[in-house]
Each structure stands twice: as structure tokens, then as C-alpha cells.
C-alpha positions as CSV (number, residue, x, y, z in Angstrom):
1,X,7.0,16.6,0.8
2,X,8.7,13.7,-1.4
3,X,10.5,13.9,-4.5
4,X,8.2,12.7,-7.1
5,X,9.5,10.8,-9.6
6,X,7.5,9.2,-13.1
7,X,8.0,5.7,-14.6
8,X,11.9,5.7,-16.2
9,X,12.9,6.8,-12.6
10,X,13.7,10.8,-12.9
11,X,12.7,13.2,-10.6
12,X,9.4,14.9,-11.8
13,X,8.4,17.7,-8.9
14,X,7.4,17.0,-5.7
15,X,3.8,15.8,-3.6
16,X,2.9,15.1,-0.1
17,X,3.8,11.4,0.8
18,X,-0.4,11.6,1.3
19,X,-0.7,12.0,-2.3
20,X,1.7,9.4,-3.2
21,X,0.4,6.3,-1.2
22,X,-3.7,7.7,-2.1
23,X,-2.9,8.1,-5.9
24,X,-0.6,5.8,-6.3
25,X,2.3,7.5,-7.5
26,X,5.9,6.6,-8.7
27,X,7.9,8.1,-6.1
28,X,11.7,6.3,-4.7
29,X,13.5,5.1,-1.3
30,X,16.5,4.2,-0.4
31,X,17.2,1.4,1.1
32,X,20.5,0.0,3.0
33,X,21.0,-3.7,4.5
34,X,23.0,-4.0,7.5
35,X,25.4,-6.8,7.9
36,X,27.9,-7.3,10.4
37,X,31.5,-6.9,9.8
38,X,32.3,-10.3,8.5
39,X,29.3,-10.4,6.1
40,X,27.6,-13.8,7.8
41,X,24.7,-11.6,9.2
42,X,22.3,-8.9,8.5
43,X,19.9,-7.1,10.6
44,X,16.4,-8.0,10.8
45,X,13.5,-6.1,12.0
46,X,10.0,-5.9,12.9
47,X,7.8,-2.8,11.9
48,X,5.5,-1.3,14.5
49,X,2.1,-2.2,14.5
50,X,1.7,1.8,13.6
51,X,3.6,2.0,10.8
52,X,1.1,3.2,7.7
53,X,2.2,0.8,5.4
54,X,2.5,-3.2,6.2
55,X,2.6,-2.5,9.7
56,X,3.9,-5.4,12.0
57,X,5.8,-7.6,8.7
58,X,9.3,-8.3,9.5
59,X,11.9,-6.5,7.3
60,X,16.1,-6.5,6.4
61,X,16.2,-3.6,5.1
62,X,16.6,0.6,6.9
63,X,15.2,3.0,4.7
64,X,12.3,4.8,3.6
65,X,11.0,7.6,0.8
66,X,13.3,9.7,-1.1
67,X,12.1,13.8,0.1
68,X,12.1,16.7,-1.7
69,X,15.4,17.8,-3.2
70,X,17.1,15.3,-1.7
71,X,19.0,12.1,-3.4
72,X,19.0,8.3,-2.9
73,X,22.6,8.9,-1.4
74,X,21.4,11.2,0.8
75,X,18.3,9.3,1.5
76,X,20.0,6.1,2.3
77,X,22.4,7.8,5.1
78,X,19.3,10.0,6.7
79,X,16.8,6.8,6.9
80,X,19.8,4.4,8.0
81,X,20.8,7.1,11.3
82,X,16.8,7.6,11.8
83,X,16.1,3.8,11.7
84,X,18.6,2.3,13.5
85,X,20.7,5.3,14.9
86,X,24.0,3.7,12.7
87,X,25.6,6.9,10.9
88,X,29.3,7.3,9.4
89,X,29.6,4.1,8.3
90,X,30.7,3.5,4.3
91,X,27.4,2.7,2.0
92,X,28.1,0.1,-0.7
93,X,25.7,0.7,-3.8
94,X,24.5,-2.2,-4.8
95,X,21.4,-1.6,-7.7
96,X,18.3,-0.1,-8.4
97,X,15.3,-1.5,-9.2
98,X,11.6,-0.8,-9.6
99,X,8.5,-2.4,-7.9
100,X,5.0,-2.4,-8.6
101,X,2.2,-3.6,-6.6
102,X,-1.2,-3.8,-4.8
103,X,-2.2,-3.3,-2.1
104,X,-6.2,-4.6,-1.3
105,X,-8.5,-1.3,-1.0
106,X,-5.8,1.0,-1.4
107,X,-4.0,2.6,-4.5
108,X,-0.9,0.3,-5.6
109,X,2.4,1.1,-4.2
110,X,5.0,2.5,-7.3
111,X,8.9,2.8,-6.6
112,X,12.0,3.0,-7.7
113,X,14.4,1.5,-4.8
114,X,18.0,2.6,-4.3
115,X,19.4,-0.4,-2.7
116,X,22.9,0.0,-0.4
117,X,24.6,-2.3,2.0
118,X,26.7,-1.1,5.3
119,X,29.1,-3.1,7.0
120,X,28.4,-2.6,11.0
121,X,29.2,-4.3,13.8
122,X,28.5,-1.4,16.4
123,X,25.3,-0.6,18.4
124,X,22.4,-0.6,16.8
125,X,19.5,1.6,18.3
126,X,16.2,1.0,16.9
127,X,13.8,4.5,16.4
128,X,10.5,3.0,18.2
129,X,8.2,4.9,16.6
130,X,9.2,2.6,13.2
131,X,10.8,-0.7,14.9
132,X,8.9,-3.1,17.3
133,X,12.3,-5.1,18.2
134,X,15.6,-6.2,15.7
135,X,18.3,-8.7,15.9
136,X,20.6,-10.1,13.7
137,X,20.0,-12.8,11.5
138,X,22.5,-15.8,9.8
139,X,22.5,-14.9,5.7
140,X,21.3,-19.1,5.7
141,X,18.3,-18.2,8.3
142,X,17.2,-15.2,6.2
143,X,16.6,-17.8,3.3
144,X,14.8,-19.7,5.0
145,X,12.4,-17.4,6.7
146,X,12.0,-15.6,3.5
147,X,10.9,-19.5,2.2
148,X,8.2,-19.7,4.6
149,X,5.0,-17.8,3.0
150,X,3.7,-17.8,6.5
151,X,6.4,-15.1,7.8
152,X,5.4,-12.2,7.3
153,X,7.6,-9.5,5.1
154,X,7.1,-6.4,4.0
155,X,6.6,-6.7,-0.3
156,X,9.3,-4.5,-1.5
157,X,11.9,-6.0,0.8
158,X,11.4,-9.0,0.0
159,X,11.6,-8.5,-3.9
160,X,15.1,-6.8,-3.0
161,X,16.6,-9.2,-0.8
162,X,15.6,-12.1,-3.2
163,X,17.4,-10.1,-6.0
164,X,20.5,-9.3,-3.2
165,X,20.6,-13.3,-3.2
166,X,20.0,-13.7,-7.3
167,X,23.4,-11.5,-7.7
168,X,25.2,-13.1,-5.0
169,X,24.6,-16.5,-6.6
């Protein structure tokens, strides 16, 4: 079960996830991006070819959907220890936004995102049901990639790293 949430972002009841990605429905994640200790890198990743949603796009971002009677906050450090087995490290809000969009054939895809950052310079060990292979990634490499339409990125990372870089200038 995730939380569901409606439009202005508050937490309505709760559905199956099935429900949410066949109807459509406003639901939330969290999301936290990794950087190493002196800020110049952040971890990348590539999603399993399984994954139910943009399977095989490459993405900067651990996190996922916000469950039942839980929080963003709680969210965040659950997805980031599942993901890439980092836990009790410091999460940095950062913002919120929504995102809106379709997906060809299927209902369109309505969240709120919870966006974090964690400082880490420790192991990271990716979950490999979720990550096909990882490795970090110069902040002036990540622009670039993300400049090339041809590179494949998951949608709603991609609209929260560009607005990571709009705030940083």
C-alpha cells in the first residue's frame, strides 16, 4: 500500500502502488542524490531492465514511493539504505516539487517529489533487483549527459536534477 496523496500535495488515504501507476494517481517519493564528500560528484545509476517503470534509463537520484503512513523523511532514509545500502548518513532537504506526465499506453505518472541530498564517500552497494551497475559521476559530466537527448534518463529525475542545477546557478 502507498500513501495516496491529491493535487495540493496532502496525504489523502492510501491504494495499492497497482492502482496508482493503472489510474494514474497523485501519489509522492522521495528522493535523495548522493554526492561524495567534497560535492564534485554524485552517483549515477542504471535501472534494471525489470524495473516496472522506465526500466534500463540511467538515473542520479535513490528513492522511490512514499508507503502508507509513512513520511517523505522517512521515505528518503528507507529507499536510500534499500537502493544503495548507504544508511546513517545526514539528509539535506533540498525542495519539493510536482511532476506530471505521460507515459505512451499507459495512465500518466502524477507526483509530488521530496528531493534530499546526502554527502557520502563510503561504499555504496547497489540492491540488484533495482540497479543494473552505478558509478560516480563529475557534477560537469552530469550536465552534459543530461544535454544529450540520446542518453537515456528516467523523466522525473531528470526534471529534478535540472531544477538541482537551476538553484545552484
Amino acid at each position: 500500500m502507498v500513501a495516496h496523496y491529491d493535487a495540493a500535495g496532502s496525504v489523502i488515504g492510501a491504494v495499492p502502488r497497482a492502482r496508482v501507476r493503472a489510474e494514474g494517481l497523485w501519489h509522492a517519493c522521495s528522493s535523495v542524490l548522493v554526492r561524495s564528500g567534497d560535492g564534485e560528484r554524485v552517483y549515477v545509476h542504471r535501472r534494471t531492465d525489470t524495473k516496472d517503470v522506465f526500466p534500463g534509463t540511467h538515473d542520479c537520484w535513490a528513492g522511490g514511493v512514499v508507503a502508507a503512513g509513512e513520511t517523505p523523511d522517512e521515505c528518503a532514509e528507507r529507499e536510500l539504505a534499500e537502493e544503495l545500502g548507504v544508511s546513517g548518513v545526514p539528509l539535506t532537504p533540498l525542495f519539493t516539487m510536482t511532476a506530471e506526465f505521460d507515459l505512451p499506453g499507459r495512465a500518466p505518472v502524477r507526483e509530488h517529489m521530496w528531493a534530499y541530498e546526502a554527502r557520502w564517500d563510503g561504499p555504496v552497494v547497489p540492491q540488484a533487483a533495482e540497479v543494473a551497475e552505478g558509478w560516480w559521476l563529475p557534477l560537469d559530466d552530469l550536465r552534459a549527459r543530461l544535454a544529450d537527448p540520446s542518453w537515456p534518463f528516467i523523466p522525473d529525475g531528470r526534471l529534478a536534477v535540472e531544477e538541482w542545477f537551476r538553484r545552484r546557478g
